[in-house]
Steps between C-alpha positions, in 0.01 A plus 500: 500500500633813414704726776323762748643811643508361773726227339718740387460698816668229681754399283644824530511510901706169411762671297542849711799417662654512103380873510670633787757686365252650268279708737329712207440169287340334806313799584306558137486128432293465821286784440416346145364194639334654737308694280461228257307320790289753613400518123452123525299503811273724364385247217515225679346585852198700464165319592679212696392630817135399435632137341521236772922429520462106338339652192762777398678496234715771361536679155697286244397570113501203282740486217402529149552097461260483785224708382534336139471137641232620685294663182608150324306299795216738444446437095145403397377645819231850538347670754532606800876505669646601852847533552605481893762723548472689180820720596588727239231368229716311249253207541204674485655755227561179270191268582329820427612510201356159384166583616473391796328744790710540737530632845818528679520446873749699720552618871760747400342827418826652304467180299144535412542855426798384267279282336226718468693792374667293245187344350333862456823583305509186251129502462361246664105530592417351866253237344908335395677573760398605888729545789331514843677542848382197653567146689415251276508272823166668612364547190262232315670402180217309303389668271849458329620231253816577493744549788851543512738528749863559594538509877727285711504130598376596867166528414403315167349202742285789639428671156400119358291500798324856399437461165363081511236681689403765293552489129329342249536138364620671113785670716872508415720618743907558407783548717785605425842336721330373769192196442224414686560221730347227455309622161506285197644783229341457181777646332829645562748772297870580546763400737686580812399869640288557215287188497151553505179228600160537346209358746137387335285559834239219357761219455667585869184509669416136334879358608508663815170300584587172379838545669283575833240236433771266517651584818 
């Protein structure tokens, strides 16, 4: 997973003994990073106050190969589509873009202003593409047929959980990095980081029973 500040942050308290005899280096290097991390904290903190601590997960934009293997996973699809986490909008921006409806969800309010700013400039009409400051974790998801998510492996047992109960049996949910536990993936893109899992809520609702059936 790519590096945080806060990564970097303490990498560098590792290597300040090397800067000693270069106060003025030390000095300026350390006010960089700080300032690079309160820039940081501002996109990534907002709204996690209100989010209960197991369900947080910061700010970390997929990568073009992500979002691609995502919009492959989501060919021959329409409708409706949610993205959890929408972040900056590149998700929404391209499903958008092949008709789907879209509405981005996001806690950060700098990041849904980003997103909404950026839409209004490149022309995209809210019945696309709609970003709303909101939990997705208290907010009922079924009248979507589409979700997609990239969040972290803490709480994709608990997001599996959320959505088995509320969307539709014509659902397809895709992850990006991180599967569902336990799911049966109907189909999967990419490798490594960029790997993405494509979930048919019908067919996991039908294994899921038979698996429980049989216990």
């Amino acid at each position: 997973m790519e590096d945080s500040i806060e990564v970097i942050l303490q990498d560098q308290s590792r290597h300040h003994h090397h800067n000693r005899d270069h106060p003025v280096l030390t000095a300026s290097t350390g006010a960089l990073l700080t300032g690079l991390y309160g820039i940081w904290s501002l996109f990534a903190m907002p709204g996690f106050r209100k989010i209960p601590c197991s369900l947080k997960v910061p700010y970390l934009p997929s990568s073009k190969d992500q979002t691609l293997n995502i919009m492959r996973l989501l060919e021959g699809r329409t409708g409706h589509l949610a993205d959890l986490g929408s972040g900056d909008g590149r998700l929404v921006f391209a499903a958008s873009s092949a008709g789907f409806q879209c509405t981005g969800f996001e806690i950060n309010s700098l990041l849904v202003a980003y997103s909404r700013s950026k839409a209004l400039w490149i022309g995209v009409p809210p019945s696309q593409a709609t970003f709303v400051k909101k939990d997705f974790w208290k907010t009922d998801l079924s009248i979507y047929n589409n979700v997609t998510a990239f969040l972290a492996p803490g709480v994709m047992e608990v997001l599996g959980d959320k959505l088995l109960k509320e969307l539709p049996d014509d659902a397809r949910v895709i992850v990006c990095r991180f599967p569902i536990p336990h799911w049966p993936h109907h189909s999967s893109v990419g490798s490594g980081l960029d790997q993405s899992w494509a979930y048919d809520i019908g067919t996991v609702r039908s294994r899921l029973g038979t698996i429980q059936s049989r216990d």
